[in-house]
Backbone bond lengths (Angstrom), bond angles and torsions (degrees), N, CA, C in turn:
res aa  C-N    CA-C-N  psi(-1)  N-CA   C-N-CA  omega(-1)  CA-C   N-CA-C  phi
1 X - - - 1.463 - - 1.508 110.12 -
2 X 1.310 111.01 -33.77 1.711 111.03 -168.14 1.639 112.59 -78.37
3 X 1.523 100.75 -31.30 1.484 136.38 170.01 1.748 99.34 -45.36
4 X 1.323 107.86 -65.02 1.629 122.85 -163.06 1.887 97.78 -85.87
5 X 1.081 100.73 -15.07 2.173 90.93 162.66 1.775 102.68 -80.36
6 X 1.392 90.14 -60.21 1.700 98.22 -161.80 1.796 105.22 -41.20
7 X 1.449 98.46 -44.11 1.820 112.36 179.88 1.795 97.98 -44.39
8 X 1.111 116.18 -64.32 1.644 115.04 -151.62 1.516 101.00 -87.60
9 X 1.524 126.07 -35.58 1.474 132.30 151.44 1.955 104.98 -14.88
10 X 1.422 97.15 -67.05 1.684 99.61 -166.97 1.494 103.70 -80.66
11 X 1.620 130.83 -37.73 1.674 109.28 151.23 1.290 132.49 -10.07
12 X 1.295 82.87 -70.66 1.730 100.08 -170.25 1.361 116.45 -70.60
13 X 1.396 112.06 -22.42 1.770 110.27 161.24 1.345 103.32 -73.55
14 X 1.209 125.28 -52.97 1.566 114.43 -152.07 1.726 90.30 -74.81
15 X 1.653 137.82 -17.93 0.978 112.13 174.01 1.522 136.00 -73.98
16 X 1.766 94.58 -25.69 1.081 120.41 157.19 1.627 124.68 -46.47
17 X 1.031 124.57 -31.19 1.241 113.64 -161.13 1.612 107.25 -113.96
18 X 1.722 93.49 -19.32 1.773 85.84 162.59 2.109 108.01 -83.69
19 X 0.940 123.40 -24.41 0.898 103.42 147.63 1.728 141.61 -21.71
20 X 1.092 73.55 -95.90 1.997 96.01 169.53 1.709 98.96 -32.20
21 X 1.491 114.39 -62.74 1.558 110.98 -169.37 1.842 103.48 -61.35
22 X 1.297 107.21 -39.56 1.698 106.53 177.17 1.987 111.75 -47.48
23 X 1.179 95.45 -43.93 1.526 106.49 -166.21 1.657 94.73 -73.80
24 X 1.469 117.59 -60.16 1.414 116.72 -160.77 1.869 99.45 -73.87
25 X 1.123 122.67 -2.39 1.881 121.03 153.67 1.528 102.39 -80.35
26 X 0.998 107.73 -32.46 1.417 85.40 -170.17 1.468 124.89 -79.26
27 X 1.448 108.59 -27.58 1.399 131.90 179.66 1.657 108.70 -57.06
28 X 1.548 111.34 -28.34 1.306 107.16 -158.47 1.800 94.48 -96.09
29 X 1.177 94.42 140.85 1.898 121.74 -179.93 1.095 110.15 -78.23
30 X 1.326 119.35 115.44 1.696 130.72 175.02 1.435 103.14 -61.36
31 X 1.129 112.94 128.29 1.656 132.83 -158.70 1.820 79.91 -76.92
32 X 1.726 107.95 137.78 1.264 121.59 156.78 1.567 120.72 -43.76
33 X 0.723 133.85 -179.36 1.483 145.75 149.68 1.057 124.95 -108.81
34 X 1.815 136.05 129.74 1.588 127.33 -141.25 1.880 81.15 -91.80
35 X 1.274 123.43 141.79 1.533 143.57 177.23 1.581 93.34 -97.22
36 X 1.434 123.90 117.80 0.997 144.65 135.25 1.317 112.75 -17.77
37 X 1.515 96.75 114.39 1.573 95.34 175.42 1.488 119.02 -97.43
38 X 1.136 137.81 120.55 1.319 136.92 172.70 1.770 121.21 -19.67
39 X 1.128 116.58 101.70 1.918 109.65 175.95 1.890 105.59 -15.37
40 X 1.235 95.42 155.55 1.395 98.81 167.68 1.537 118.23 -93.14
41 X 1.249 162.15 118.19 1.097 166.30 -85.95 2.126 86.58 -125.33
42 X 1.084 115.52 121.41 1.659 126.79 -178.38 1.424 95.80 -45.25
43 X 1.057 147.28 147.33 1.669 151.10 171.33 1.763 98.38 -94.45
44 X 1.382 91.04 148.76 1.429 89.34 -153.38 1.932 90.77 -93.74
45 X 1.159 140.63 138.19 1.350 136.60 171.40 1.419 124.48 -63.29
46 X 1.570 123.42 139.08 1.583 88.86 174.41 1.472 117.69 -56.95
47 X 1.095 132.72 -60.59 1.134 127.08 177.61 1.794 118.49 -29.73
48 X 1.065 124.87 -25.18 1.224 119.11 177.62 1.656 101.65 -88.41
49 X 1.284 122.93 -26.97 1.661 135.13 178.79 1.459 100.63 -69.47
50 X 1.751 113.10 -37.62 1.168 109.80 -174.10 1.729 116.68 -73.87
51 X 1.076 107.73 -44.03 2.165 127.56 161.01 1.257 112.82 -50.69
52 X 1.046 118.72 -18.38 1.564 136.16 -177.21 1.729 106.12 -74.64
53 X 1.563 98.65 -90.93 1.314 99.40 165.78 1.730 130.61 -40.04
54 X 1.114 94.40 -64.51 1.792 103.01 165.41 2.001 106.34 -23.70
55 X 1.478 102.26 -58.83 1.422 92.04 -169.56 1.216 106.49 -62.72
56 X 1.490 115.34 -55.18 1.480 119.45 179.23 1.209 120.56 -12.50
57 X 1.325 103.11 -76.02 1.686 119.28 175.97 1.576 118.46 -51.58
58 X 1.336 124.38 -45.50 1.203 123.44 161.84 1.795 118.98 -57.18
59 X 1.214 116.70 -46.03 1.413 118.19 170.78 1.509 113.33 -59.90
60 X 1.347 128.43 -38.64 1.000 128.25 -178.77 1.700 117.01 -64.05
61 X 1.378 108.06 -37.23 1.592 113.92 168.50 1.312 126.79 -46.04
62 X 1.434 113.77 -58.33 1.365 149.98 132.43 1.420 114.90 2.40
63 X 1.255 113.06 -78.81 1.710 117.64 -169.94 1.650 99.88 -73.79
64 X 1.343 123.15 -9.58 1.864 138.05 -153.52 1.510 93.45 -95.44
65 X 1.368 94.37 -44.89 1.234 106.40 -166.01 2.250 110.31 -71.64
66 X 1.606 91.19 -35.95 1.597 96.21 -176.94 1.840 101.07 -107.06
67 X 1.093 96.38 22.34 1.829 96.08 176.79 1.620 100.96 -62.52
68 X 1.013 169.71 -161.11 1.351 164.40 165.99 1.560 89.87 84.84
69 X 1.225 117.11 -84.39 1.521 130.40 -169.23 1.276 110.06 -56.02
70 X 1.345 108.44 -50.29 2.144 107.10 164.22 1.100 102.83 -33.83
71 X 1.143 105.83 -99.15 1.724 114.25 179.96 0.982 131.22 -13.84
72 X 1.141 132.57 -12.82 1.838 132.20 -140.85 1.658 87.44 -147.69
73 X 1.504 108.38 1.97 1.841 110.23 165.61 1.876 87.92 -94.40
74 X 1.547 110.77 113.63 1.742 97.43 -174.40 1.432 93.39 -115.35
75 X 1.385 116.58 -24.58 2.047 114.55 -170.35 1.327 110.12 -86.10
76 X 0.946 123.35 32.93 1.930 119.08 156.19 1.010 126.61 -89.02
77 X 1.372 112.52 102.71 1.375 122.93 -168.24 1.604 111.18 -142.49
78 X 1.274 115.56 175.14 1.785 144.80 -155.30 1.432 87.39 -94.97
79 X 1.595 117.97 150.76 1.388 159.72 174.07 2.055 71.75 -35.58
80 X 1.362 118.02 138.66 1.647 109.14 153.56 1.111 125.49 103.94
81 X 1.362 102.47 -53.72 1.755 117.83 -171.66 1.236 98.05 -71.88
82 X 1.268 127.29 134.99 1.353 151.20 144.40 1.605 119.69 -63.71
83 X 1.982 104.48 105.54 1.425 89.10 -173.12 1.852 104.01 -85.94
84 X 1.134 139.76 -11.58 1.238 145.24 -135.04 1.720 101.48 -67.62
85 X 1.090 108.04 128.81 1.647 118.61 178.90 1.383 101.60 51.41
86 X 1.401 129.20 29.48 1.570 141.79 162.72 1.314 125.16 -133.45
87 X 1.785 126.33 163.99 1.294 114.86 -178.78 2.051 94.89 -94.30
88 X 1.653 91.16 177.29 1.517 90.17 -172.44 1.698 104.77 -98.39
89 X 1.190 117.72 -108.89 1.357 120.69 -157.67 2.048 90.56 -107.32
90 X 1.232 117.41 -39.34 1.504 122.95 -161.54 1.106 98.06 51.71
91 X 1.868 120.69 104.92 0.787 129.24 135.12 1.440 116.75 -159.99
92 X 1.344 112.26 64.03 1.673 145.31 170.06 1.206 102.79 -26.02
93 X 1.460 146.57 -51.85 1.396 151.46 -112.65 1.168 111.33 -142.99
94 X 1.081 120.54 140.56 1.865 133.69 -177.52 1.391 117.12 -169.71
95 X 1.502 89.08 135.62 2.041 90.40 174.54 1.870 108.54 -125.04
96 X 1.115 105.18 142.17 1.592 119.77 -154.97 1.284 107.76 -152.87
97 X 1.477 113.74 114.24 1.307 117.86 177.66 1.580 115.70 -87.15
98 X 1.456 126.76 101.40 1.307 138.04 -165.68 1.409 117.61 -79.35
99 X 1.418 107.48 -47.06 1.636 115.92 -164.57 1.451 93.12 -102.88
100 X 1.246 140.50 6.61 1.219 112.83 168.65 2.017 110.16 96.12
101 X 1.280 122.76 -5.05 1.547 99.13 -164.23 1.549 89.01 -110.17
102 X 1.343 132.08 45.46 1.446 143.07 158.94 1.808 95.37 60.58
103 X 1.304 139.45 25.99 1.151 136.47 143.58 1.210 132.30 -104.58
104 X 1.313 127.31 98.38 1.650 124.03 -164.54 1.542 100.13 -63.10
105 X 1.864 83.40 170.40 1.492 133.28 170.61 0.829 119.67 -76.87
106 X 1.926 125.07 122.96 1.461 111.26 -173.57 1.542 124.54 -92.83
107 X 1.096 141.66 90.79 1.557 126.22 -146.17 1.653 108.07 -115.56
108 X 1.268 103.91 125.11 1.621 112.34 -173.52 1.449 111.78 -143.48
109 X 1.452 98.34 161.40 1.807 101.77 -179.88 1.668 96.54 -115.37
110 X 1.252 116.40 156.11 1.809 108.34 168.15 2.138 86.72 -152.19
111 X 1.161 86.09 144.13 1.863 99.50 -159.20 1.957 76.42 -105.69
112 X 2.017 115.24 136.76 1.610 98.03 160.44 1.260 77.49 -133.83
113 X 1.199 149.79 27.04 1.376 135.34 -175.84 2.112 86.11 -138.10
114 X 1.269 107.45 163.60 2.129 116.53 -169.56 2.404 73.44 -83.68
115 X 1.197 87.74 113.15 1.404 93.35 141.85 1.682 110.00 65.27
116 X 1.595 90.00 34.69 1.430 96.86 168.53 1.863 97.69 -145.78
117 X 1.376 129.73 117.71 1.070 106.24 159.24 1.740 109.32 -139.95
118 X 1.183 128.69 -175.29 1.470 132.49 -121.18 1.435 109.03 -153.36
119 X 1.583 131.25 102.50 1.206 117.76 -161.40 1.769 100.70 -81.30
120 X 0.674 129.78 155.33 2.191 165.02 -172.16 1.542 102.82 -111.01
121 X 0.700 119.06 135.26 1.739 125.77 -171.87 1.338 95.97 -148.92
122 X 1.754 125.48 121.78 1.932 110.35 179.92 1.680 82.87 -143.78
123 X 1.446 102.39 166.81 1.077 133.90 -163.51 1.507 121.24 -129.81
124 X 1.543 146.01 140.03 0.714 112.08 179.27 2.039 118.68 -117.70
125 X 0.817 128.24 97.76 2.240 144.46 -158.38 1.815 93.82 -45.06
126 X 1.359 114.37 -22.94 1.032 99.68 -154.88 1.791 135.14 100.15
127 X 1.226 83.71 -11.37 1.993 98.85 162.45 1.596 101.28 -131.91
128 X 1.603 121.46 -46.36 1.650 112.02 174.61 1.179 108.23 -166.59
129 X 1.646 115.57 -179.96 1.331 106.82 -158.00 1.526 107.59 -102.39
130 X 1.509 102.23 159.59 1.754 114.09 -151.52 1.171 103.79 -114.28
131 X 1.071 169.30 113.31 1.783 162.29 145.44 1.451 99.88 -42.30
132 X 1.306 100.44 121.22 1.941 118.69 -179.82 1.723 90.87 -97.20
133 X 1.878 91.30 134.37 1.035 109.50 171.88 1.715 98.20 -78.57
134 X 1.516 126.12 171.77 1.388 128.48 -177.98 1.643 87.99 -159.46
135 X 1.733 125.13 130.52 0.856 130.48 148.53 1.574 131.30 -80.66
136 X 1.353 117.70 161.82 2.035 126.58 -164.38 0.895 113.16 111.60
137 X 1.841 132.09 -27.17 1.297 102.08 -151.49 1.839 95.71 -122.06
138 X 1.597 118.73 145.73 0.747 126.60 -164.64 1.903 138.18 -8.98
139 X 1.345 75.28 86.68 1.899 78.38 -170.61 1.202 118.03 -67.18
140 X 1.210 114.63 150.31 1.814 135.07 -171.30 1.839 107.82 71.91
141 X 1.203 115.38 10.32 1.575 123.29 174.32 1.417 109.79 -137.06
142 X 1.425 110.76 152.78 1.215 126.48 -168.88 1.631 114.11 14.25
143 X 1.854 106.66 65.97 1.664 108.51 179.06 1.232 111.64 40.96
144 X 1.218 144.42 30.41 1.370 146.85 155.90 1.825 104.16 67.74
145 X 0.858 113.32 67.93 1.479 134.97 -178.58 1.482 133.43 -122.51
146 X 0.860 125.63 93.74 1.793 112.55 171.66 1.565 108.49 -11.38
147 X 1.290 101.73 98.72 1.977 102.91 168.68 1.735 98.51 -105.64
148 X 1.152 123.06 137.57 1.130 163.77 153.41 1.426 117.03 -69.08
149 X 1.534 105.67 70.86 1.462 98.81 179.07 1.595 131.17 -118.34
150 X 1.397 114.80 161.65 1.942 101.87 -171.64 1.257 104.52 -98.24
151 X 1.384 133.00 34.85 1.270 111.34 -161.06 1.729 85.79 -112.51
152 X 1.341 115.64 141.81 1.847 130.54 170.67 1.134 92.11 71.67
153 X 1.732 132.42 -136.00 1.169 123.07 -160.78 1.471 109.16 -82.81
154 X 1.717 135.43 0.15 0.658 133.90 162.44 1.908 114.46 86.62
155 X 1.374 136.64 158.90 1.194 146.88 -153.31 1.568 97.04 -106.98
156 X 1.574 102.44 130.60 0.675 145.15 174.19 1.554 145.79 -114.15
157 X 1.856 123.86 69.62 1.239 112.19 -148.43 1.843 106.95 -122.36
158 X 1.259 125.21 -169.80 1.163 150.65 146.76 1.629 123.93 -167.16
159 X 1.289 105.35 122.19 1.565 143.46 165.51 1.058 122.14 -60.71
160 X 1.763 132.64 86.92 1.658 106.17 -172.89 1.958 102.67 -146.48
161 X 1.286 91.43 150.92 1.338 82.58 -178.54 1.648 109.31 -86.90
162 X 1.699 108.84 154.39 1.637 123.57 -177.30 1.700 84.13 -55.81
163 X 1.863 82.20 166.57 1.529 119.16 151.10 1.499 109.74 -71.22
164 X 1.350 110.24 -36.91 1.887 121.56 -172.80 1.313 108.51 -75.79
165 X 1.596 127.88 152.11 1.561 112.64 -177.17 1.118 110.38 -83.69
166 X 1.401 120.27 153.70 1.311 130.62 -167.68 1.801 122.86 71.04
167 X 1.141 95.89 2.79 1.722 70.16 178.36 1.404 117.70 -134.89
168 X 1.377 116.79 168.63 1.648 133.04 -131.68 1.270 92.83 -129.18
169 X 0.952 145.90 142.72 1.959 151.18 153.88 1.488 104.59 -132.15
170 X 1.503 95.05 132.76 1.245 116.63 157.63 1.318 118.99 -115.27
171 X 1.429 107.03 137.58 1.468 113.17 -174.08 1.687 109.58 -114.48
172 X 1.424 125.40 129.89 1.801 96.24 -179.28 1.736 92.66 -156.93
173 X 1.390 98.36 142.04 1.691 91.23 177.82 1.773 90.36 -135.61
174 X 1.644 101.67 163.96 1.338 124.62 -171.25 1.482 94.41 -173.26
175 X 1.813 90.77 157.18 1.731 99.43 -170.48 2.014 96.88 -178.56
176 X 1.325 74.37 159.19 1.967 94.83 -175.31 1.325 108.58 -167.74
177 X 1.112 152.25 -74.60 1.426 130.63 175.37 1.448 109.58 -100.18
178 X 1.442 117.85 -2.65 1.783 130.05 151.87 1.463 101.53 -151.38
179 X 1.572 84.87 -171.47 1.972 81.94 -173.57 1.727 93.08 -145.13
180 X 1.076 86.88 178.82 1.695 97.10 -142.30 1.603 99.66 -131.95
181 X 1.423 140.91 102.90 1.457 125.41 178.55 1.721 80.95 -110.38
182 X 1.386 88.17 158.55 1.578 116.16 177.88 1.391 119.71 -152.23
183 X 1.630 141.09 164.61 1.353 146.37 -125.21 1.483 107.66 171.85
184 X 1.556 101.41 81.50 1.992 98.76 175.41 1.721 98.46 -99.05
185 X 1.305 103.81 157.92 1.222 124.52 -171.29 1.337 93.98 -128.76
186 X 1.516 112.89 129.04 1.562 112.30 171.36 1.994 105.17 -137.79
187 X 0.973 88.24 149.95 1.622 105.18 179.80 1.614 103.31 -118.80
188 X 1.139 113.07 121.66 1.658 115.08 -174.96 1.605 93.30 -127.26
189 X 1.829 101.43 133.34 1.038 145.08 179.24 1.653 129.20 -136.37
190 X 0.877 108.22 134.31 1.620 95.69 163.27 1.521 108.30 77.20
191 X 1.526 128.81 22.89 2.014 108.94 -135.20 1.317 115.22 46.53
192 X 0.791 147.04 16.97 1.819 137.74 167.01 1.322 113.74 -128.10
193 X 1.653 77.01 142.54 1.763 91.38 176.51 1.593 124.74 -84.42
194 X 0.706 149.06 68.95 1.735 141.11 -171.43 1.751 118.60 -71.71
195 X 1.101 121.03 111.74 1.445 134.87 173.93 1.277 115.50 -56.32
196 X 1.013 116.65 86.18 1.854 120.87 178.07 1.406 104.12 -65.48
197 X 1.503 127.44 -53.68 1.205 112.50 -158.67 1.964 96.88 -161.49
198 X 1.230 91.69 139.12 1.452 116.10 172.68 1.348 116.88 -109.88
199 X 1.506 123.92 137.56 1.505 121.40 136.68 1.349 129.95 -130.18
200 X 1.198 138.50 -169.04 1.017 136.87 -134.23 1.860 126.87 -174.60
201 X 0.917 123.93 71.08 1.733 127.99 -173.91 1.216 106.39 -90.33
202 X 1.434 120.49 105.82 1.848 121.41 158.31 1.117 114.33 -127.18
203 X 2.100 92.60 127.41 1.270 100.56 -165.87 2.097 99.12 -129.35
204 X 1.445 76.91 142.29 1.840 90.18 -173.10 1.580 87.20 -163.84
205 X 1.703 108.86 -169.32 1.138 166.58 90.32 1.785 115.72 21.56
206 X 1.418 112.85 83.93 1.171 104.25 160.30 1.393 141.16 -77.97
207 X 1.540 174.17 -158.75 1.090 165.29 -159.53 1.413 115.25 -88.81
208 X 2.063 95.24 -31.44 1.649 105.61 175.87 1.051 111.92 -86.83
209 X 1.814 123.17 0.56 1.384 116.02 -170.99 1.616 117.96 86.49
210 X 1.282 117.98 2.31 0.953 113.70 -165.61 1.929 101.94 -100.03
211 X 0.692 134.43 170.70 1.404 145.13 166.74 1.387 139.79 -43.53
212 X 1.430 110.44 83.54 1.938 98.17 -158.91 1.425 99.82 -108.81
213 X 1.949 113.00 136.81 1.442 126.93 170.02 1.365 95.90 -122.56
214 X 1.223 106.90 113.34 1.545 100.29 174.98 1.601 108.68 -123.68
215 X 1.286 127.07 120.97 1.589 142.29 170.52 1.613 108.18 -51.49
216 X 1.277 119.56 165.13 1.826 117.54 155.08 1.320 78.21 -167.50
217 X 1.528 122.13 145.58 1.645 148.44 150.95 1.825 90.07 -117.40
218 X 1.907 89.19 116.84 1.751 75.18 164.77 1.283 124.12 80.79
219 X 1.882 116.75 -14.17 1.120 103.50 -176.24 1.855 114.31 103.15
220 X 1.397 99.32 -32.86 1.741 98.62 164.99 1.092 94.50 -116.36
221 X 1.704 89.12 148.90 1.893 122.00 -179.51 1.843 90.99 -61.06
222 X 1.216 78.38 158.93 1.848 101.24 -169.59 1.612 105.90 -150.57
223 X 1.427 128.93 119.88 1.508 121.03 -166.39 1.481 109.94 -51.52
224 X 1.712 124.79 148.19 1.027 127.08 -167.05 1.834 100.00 -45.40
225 X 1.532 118.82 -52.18 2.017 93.80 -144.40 1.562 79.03 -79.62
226 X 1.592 156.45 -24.18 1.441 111.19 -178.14 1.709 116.67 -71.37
227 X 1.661 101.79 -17.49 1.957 88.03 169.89 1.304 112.20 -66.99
228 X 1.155 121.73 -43.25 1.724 117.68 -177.44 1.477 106.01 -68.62
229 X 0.791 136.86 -21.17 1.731 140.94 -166.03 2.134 91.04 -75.05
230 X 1.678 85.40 -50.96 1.790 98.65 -164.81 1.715 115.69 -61.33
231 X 1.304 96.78 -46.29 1.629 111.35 164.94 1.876 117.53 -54.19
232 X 1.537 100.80 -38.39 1.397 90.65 -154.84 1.978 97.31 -90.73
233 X 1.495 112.14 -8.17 0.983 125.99 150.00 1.357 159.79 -49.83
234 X 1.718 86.66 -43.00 1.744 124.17 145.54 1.512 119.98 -52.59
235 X 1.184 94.79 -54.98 1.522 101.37 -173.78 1.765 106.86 -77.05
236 X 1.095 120.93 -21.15 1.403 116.46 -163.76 1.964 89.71 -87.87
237 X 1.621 119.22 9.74 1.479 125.59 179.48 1.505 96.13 -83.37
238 X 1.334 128.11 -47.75 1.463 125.21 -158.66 1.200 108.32 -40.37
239 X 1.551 113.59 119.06 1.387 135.89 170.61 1.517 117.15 -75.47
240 X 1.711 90.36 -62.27 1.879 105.32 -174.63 1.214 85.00 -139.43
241 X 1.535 128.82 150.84 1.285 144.93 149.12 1.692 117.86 -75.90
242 X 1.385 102.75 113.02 1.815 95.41 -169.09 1.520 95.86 -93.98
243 X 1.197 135.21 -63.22 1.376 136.11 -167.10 1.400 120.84 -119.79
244 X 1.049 139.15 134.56 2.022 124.85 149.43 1.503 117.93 -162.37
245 X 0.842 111.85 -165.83 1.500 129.90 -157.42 1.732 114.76 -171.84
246 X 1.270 95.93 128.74 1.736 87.34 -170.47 1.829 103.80 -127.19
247 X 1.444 122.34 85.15 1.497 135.66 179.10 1.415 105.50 -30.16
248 X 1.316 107.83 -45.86 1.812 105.22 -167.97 2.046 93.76 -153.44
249 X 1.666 90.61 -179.76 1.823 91.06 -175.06 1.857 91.07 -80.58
250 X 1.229 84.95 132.92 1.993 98.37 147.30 1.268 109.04 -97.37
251 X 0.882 116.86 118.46 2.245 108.13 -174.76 2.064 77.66 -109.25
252 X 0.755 164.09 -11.63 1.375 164.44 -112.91 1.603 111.19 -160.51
253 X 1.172 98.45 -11.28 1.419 99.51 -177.76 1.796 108.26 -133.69
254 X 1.440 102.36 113.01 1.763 112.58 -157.78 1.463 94.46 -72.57
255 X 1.298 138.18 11.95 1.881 123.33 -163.46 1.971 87.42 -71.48
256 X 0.816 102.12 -37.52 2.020 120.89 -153.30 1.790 92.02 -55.51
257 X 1.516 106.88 -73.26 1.641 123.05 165.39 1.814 116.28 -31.47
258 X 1.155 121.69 -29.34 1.430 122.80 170.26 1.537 116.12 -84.62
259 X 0.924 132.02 27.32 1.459 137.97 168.35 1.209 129.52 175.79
260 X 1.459 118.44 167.82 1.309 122.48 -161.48 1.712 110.46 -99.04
261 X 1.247 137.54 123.60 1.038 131.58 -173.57 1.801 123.30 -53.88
262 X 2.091 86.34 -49.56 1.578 69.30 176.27 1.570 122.15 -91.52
263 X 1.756 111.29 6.71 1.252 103.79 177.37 1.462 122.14 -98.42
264 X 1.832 100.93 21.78 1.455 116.49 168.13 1.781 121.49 -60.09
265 X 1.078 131.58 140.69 1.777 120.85 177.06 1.065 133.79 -47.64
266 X 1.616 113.22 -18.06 1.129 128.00 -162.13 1.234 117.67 -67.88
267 X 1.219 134.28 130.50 1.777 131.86 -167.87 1.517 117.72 -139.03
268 X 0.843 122.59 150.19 1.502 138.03 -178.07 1.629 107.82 -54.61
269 X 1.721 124.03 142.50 1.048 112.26 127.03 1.752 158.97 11.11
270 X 0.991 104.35 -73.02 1.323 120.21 148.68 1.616 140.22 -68.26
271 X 1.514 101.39 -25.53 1.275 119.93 179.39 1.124 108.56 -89.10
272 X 1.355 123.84 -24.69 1.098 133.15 179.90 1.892 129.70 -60.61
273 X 1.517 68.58 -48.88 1.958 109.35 175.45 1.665 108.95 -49.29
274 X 1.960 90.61 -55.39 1.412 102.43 -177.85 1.911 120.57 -54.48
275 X 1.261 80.74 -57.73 2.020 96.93 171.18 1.239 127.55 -44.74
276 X 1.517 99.61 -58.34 1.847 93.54 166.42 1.593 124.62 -92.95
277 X 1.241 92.12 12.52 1.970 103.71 159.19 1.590 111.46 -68.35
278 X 1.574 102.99 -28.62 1.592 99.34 -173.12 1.416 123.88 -78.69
């Protein structure tokens, strides 16, 4: 009998005490998890407030000075829009800080020829603003510049800065008995732009009629899926959209799908005026 107390005596403790441990787990509060706090935004120096303005004012001379030719760029327009016997979107103008020293890039188109116009890229040294040369784009014509033109299927571009620091992509396609997409890569240093890397897809019509896709990285052919791999790679860089214009739909070409049209940089004339008024 004393046997069969003592037995259920220690039950009832040991039930007891998982108890107690059941209750005192439960009581205790699963520790939060610390939430990542967002970086704190770099504080801007006066001296960098002071380079700031400085460019402003110099950029603003600049666009004052080629306002006529702004203006008179009228077919820049969105995936759709029909510019024909109409103006496009007007919005020539963009500022984009490339290299990183919190003073943007001044980037503009100005048209002096019907249906040719010419992107402007300026910089600012720190005494005034500089027009950056940029290599790829049609050498020995229009100063070797991205021209923007309506003639055949007409030009087709976007301007955007990398995810990586420092660098710039231009994207631009055109075509008439084939068509031609292309992909400059620039790394800017120093004020200068330097072209790391190009590619290149032209697709038409070979002699037999038969179907030509031809790749280039650099200038040498490269089998079709690493050019498409390289392009669709490029494009998956777009940071910010600084400038574009879209001649006709690309449904085939993903650059368009990576950004928002109107939350592209690109700004008006006037808006322009206003911004570096400040």
């Amino acid at each position: 009998m004393n046997t069969k107390m003592k037995l259920r005596s220690a039950i009832a403790i040991l039930l007891s005490a998982l108890l107690i441990l059941s209750i005192a787990g439960c009581s205790k509060k699963v520790p939060k998890k610390e939430e990542k706090k967002p970086p704190k935004p770099k504080k801007v120096t006066e001296q960098q407030e002071k380079n700031r303005k400085a460019a402003y004012s110099a950029y603003k001379t600049v666009i004052e000075q080629n306002a006529t030719a702004i203006k008179a760029y009228s077919w820049q327009t969105v995936p759709g829009k029909d510019t024909y016997n109409a103006r496009g979107i007007d919005r020539p103008i963009a500022l984009c800080d490339i290299d990183g020293d919190n003073v943007p890039e001044l980037f503009f188109f100005t048209s002096q020829n019907q249906g040719i116009a010419s992107l402007h890229i300026y910089t600012f040294n720190g005494k005034e603003a500089v027009e950056l040369s940029y290599d790829g784009f049609n050498e020995g014509a229009y100063s070797g510049k991205l021209a923007d033109q309506q003639a055949a299927a007409g030009t087709s571009y976007v301007v955007y800065k990398g995810k990586d620091a420092n660098t710039l992509y231009i994207y631009d396609s055109n075509g008439d008995d084939y068509m031609q997409y292309n992909i400059y890569r620039y790394v800017m240093k120093n004020s200068k732009l330097e072209l790391v890397e190009s590619l290149s897809n032209r697709v038409g019509q070979d002699d037999s009629g038969n179907t030509s896709d031809i790749y280039k990285r650099n200038g040498k052919t490269v089998p079709n899926a690493q050019g498409g791999k390289s392009f669709t790679s490029s494009f998956a860089q777009l940071d910010k959209a600084i400038i574009f214009s879209a001649n006709r739909e690309e449904n085939n070409v993903s650059i368009w799908k990576k950004f928002s049209f109107d939350g592209a940089l690109c700004i008006s004339y006037d808006q322009a005026i206003a911004k570096l008024s400040k």
